[in-house]
Structures are given as C-alpha cells and as structure tokens.
C-alpha positions as CSV (number, residue, x, y, z in Angstrom):
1,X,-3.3,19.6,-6.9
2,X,-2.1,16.5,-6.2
3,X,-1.5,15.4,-2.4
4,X,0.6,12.3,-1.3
5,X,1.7,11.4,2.1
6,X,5.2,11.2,3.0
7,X,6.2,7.6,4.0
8,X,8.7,7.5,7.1
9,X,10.8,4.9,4.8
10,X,11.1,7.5,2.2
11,X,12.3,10.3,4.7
12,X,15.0,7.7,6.1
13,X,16.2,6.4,2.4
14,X,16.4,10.5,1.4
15,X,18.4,11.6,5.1
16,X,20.9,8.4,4.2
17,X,21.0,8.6,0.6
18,X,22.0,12.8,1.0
19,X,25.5,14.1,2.0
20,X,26.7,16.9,4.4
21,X,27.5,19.8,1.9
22,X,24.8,21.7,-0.5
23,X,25.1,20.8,-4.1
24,X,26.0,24.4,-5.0
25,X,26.6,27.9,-3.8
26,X,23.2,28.5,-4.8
27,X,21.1,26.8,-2.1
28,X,18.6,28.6,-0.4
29,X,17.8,26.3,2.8
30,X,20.6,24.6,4.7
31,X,22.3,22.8,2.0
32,X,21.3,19.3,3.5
33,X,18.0,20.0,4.0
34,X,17.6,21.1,1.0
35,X,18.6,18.1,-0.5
36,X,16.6,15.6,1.0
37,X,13.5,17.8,0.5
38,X,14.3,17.9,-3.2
39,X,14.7,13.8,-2.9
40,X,11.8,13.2,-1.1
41,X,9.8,15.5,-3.6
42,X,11.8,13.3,-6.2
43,X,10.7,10.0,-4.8
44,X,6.7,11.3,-4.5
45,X,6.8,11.9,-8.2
46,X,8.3,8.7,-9.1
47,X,5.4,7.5,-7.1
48,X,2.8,9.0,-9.2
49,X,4.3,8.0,-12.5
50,X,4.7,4.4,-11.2
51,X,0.6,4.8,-9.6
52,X,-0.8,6.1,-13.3
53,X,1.9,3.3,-14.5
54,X,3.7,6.1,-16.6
55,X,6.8,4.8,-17.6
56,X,10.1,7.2,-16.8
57,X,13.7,7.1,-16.6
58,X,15.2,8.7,-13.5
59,X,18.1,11.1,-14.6
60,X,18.7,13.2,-11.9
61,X,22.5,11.7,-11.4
62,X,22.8,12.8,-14.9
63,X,21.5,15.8,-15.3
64,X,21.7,19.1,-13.5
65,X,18.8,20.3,-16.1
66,X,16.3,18.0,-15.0
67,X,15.2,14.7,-12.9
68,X,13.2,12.3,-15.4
69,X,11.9,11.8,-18.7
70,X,8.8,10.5,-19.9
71,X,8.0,9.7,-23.1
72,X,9.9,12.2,-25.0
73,X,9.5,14.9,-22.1
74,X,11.8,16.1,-19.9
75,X,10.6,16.8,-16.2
76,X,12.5,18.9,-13.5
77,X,11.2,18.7,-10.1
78,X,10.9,21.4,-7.8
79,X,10.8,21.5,-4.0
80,X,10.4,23.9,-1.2
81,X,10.7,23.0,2.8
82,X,7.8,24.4,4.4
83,X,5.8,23.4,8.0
84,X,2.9,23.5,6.2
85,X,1.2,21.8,4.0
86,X,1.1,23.0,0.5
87,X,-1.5,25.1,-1.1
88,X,-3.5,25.6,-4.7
89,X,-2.4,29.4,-4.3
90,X,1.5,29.3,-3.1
91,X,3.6,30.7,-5.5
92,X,6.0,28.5,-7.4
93,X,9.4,30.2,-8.8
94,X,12.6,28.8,-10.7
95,X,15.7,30.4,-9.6
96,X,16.8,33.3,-12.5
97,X,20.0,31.2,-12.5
98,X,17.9,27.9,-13.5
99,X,16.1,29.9,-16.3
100,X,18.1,28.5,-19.3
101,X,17.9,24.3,-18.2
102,X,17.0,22.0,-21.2
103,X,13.5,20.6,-19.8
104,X,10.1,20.8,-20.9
105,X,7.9,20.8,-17.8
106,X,8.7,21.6,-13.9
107,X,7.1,19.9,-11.0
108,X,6.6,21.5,-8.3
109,X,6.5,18.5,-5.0
C-alpha cells in the first residue's frame, strides 16, 4: 500500500474543476462528491507516476473505460469516500455494470 497525503490545493482544484450533477445514474455517493473523490484519487496517481517519473497520458475526458495509459497499459482508477483512512484489508469492488471496460489494470486511490 501506497499512502500519499492530500494537498489542500488539490481538494480546491477537484471541488472547482467538478460540476453539480453525478456523471451517471449509477453513482453511489452524492453525485458531487463522488466526483471530486474520484479526481482527487485521479490527481494522487498522477502524482506517483510523475514521482517514479512514469510517463502517462491522462484520458479520463476521453474515456469512460479508463483514466490513463502508460506504456501500452491502460489504467482505471478507483475511489471510495471514506472518514477513515484506508486499509491493506478493505475490500475493493468494480461495479457489475463496469465489468466489461477496455483496461488492463484498476487502481484503487
């Protein structure tokens, strides 16, 4: 597990940057909070590509399927608001209605 601590700057860019509707039926949380979760957990994993100087392309404007490529892989990131920090043994599940989306490996942020 991999920890990283949210930046204030990166909680204010993800509020802004989000808008005031969910980006499907589908959403579990409040569809707003939701999204700036999933942006925040977006924006921590560009930060680790960038720290082990991975290079990526951000897709998630894109794609619906997933959020970046690297190399020849395509990555889907996964996020889940919480109070708590995360732990080694949560659980991590895909939506049934996600199960058929063209990427190779999910991140779970």
């Amino acid at each position: 597990m991999i920890k990283y601590k949210i930046r204030q700057n990166w909680r204010d860019f993800a509020d802004s940057a989000v808008g005031d509707k969910a980006l499907n039926g589908r959403t579990i949380a409040d569809g707003r909070k939701s999204q700036v979760v999933g942006l925040m957990g977006e924006m921590v994993f560009g930060r680790y590509l960038i720290d082990n100087q991975l290079g990526f392309e951000y897709l998630a404007m894109e794609s619906t399927d997933f959020d970046f490529r690297v190399d020849s892989l395509f990555i889907d990131v996964k996020t889940a608001y919480s109070n708590y920090e995360p732990q080694p043994d949560w659980h991590c599940r895909i939506p049934i209605y996600q199960q058929f989306q063209r990427n190779d490996i999910y991140v779970f942020a």
